[in-house]
N, C-alpha and C positions, 0 to 999 in steps of 0.2 A: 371626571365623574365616573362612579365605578358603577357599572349595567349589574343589575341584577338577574341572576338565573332563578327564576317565579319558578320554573319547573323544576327546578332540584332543591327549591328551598319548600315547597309546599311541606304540610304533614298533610292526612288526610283521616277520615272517621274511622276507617277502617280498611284491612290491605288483605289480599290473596298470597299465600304462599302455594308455590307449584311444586312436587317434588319429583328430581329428574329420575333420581332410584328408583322411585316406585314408578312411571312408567317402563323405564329399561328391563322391569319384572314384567311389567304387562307383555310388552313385545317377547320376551321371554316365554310368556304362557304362549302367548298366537300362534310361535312359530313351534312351537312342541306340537301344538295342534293339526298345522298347514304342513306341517313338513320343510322341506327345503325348497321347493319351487316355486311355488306362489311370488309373485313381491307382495311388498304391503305397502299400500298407497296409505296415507295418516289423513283422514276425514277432519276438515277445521275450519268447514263453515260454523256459523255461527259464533264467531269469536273464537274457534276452538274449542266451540263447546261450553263458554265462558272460561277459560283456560286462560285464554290471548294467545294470537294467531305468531304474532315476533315470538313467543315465550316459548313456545312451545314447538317453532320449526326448530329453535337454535336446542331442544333435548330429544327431540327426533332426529334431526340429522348426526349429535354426535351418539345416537344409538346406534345408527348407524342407514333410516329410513331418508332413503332418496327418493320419495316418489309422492306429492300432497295434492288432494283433492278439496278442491273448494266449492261452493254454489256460484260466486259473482265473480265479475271480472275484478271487484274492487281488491275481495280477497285475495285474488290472483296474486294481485302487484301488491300486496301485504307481504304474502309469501316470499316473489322474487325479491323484496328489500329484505326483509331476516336472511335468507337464505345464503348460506357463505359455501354449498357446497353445488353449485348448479345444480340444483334437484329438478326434476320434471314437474310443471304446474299443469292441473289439470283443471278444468272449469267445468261443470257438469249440469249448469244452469242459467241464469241469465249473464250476458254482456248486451253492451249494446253492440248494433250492426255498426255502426260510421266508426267505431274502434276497432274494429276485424284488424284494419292495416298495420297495427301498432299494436296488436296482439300478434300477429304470424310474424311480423317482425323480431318479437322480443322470443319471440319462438314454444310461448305458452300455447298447449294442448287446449281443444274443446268438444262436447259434445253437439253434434248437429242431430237433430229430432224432425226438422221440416224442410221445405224446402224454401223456406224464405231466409234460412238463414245459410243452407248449400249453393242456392244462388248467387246472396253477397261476400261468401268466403269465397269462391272462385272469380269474384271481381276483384276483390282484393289481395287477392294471391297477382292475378297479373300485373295489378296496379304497381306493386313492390317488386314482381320477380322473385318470387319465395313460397314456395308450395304451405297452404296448411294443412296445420297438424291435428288432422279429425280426430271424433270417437264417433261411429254409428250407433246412436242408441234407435232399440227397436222396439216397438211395442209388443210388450205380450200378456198383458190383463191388467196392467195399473191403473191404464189408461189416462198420465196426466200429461207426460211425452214420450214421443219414439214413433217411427215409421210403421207404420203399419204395414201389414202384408199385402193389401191392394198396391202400395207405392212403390213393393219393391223392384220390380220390371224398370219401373221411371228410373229409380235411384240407381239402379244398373246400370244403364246406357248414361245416366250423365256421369256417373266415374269413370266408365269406361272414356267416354268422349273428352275429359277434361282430367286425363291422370298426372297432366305435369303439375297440376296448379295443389297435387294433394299426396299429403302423407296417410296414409287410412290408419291410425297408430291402433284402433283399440276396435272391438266389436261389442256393443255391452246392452243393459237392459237393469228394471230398477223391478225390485220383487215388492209387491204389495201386503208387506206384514209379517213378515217369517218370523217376527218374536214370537206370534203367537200362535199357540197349536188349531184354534179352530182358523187358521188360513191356510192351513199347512195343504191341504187338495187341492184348494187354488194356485200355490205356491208349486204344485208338483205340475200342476199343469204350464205354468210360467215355464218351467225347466223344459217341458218336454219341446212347445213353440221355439222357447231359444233354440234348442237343438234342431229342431226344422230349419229355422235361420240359418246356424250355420252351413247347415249342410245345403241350403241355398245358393249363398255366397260361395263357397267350396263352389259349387257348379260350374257359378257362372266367372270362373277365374279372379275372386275378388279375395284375397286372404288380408284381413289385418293382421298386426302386429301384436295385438295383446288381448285376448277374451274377458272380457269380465261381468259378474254381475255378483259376486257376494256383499251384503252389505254385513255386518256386525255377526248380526244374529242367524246369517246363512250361512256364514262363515263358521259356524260352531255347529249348526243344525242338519246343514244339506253339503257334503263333503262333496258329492259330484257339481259343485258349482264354484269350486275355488279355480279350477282354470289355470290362467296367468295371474293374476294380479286378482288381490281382495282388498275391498278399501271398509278399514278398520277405521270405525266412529267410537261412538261412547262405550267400545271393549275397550280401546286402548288409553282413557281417563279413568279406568277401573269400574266400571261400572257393568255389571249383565245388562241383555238391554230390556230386559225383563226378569221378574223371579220366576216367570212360569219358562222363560228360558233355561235358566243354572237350574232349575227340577228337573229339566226332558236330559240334562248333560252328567247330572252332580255323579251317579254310581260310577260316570269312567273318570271322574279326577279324585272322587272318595267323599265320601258325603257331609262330612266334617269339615272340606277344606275349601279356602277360598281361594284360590291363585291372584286373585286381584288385588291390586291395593289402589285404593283412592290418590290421586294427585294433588286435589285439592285443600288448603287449608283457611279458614275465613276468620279471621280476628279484627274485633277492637277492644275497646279499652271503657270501665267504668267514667261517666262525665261526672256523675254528681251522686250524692244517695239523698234519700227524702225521709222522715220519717211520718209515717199514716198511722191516725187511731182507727178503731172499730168503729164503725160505722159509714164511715169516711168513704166517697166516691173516686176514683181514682180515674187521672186525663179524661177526655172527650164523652159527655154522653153517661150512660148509668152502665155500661157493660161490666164493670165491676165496683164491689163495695166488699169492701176488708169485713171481715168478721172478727177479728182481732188485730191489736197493734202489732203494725207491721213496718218493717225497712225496706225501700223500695231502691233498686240501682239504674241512673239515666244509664244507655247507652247510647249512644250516638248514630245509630244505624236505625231505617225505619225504609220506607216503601220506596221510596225513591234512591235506596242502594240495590233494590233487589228483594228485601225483609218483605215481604206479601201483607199487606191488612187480614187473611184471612186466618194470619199465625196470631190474629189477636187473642187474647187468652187460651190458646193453642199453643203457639211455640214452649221454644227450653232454649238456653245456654250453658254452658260450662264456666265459673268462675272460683279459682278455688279447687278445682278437680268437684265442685259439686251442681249437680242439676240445678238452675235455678230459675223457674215459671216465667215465663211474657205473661205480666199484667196487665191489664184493659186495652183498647185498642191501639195499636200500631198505627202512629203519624208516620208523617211523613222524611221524616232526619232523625225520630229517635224515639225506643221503646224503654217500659218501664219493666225491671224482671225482682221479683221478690227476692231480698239478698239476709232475710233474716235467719236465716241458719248458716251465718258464714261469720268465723272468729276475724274481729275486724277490718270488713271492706273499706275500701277507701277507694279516692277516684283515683284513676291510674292502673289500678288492678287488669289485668289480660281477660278478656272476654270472649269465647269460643263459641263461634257459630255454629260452625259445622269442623270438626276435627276431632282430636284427642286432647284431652287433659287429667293428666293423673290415669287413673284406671277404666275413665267415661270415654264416650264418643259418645259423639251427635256427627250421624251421615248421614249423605244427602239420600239415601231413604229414606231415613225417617222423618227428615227435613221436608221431603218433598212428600210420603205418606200424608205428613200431618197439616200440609195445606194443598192439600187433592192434587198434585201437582205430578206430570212423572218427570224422572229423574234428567231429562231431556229437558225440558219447560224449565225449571227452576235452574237449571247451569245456565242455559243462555242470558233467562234474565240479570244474570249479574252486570252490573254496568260498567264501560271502556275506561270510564274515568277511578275506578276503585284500583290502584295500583299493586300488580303482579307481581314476584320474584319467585326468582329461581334459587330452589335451595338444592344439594345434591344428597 
């Protein structure tokens, strides 16, 4: 009897295409920016951003970025399975403790913030025989983790007293908002603490190996905070990480140009067309009523791919290279888009979420503009089961 592969035989409603080009442009921009010293650590919590974390190590690493920053341990071991060029994993947020052993082991980098989890990485450093691989993250106005300056004395003498059990790989800290310009004093005060820190550490004989604390938007904003390593989020999926960011930067890249290109591309396919008279209420509820006869196109995508209920008679698609409206409200597996200015749709037709077709685009600004969302919020929500590729 022949086994069927379910997984390769699937279709699905609709697919993500990744393009490796246009990040290799992004990295391109970053390091025109950073210069030559910095590394670039590639930011892929979050799915990568809704990217996918496998998709997306395998067109950073042949960029050439050896260096991935995740939040959880899970992503970690996401990371080390794509990863075909031992890249350095870093974890910058939760794991659990009873896995320490099995993380120093596998030789993935972490951030320690308290001392409940200094404590259990130097038990399981002994446990194995295998020093871990810290980052000291330290607080300096975020205030959600990092040592504070009262602890620093403590956290001194236990590295000093326990330096076989530890690699100190990084010194770092997380800045509270640098997209935006009314953080920006807070933001200068963060720098200046950092720098006290180090010069702290410096003191009392304690040097790590890597400084960091730029994220995206410090990275473009605050050039004395690139250090060693900068770890590039939603710059490197092409996005600003704000507009009021690319306004405080645009006159040094020229104010007409974008360096960025979007990576992502979201398509499905027309399911069915309907045809509606005037007066006629259209799906769920009274949210819309035609005022003339009209053609309506199923698409197969609705809340539970990612599509928000509040793009109900908000959103737009592309069909056709033509805009064509979200009519009434957005279920749950599929919306209705007005398709009566298009020389004969039929089902099958290509459906553009967010991309290019013909001379349009729909991006995920104005994707995410038109259901209150920033551009952050609505890449994640895409969901694991919507199937990725890689195009070049």
């Amino acid at each position: 009897m022949q086994l069927i592969n379910f997984e390769e035989s699937m279709r699905y409603t609709s697919r993500l295409e990744i393009s490796a080009e246009a990040y290799r442009q992004n990295l391109q921009f970053i390091r025109s920016w950073i210069g030559p010293k910095p590394e670039i650590s590639a930011v892929v919590k979050g799915n990568a951003y809704g990217h996918g974390i496998s998709e997306l190590v395998r067109i950073a690493e042949q960029a050439g970025v050896r260096h991935f920053s995740t939040f959880s341990s899970d992503e970690a071991w996401q990371v080390k399975a794509a990863s075909n060029q031992a890249s350095t994993v870093m974890i910058m947020g939760m794991l659990h403790l009873e896995e320490l052993p099995e993380l120093i082991g596998a030789g993935i980098e972490f951030f320690v913030f308290d001392f409940y989890r200094m404590e259990a990485a130097i038990l399981a450093a002994k446990s194995i025989g295998k020093p871990a691989q810290i980052h000291l993250e330290v607080e300096t106005g975020f205030h959600r983790t990092g040592f504070a300056e009262r602890d620093f004395e403590k956290l001194s003498q236990m590295l000093k007293q326990n330096q076989k059990y530890f690699q100190i790989k990084g010194l770092c800290t997380h800045f509270a908002g640098a997209e935006s310009a009314q953080n920006h004093p807070r933001i200068r005060c963060q720098i200046e603490r950092f720098q006290a820190t180090k010069t702290y550490f410096t003191a009392q004989d304690i040097y790590p190996e890597k400084i960091h604390t730029a994220c995206s938007a410090a990275t473009l904003l605050f050039p004395e905070t690139h250090f060693d390593l900068v770890r590039i989020g939603i710059l490197g999926y092409g996005f600003w990480p704000t507009r009021e960011t690319f306004d405080l930067i645009k006159n040094q890249i020229g104010p007409d140009q974008n360096p960025l290109r979007r990576l992502l591309t979201w398509k499905s396919e027309l399911m069915s067309l309907k045809q509606v008279r005037s007066g006629e209420y259209v799906g769920y509820g009274k949210s819309f009523q035609a005022t003339e006869d009209m053609t309506l196109g199923i698409v197969p995508v609705g809340y539970s791919h990612g599509y928000g209920r509040n793009l109900s008679n908000q959103g737009q698609v592309l069909i056709h290279g033509v805009f064509c409206p979200v009519i009434g409200t957005v279920n749950m597996n599929a919306i209705a888009v007005d398709v009566s200015l298009l020389t004969q749709p039929k089902p099958g037709d290509e459906v553009i979420l967010i991309g290019n077709q013909g001379q349009n685009e729909i991006t995920v600004a104005s994707f995410a503009e038109t259901s209150h969302l920033v551009n952050y919020e609505m890449l994640t929500r895409l969901p694991r089961e919507i199937p990725r590729r890689v195009i070049d």
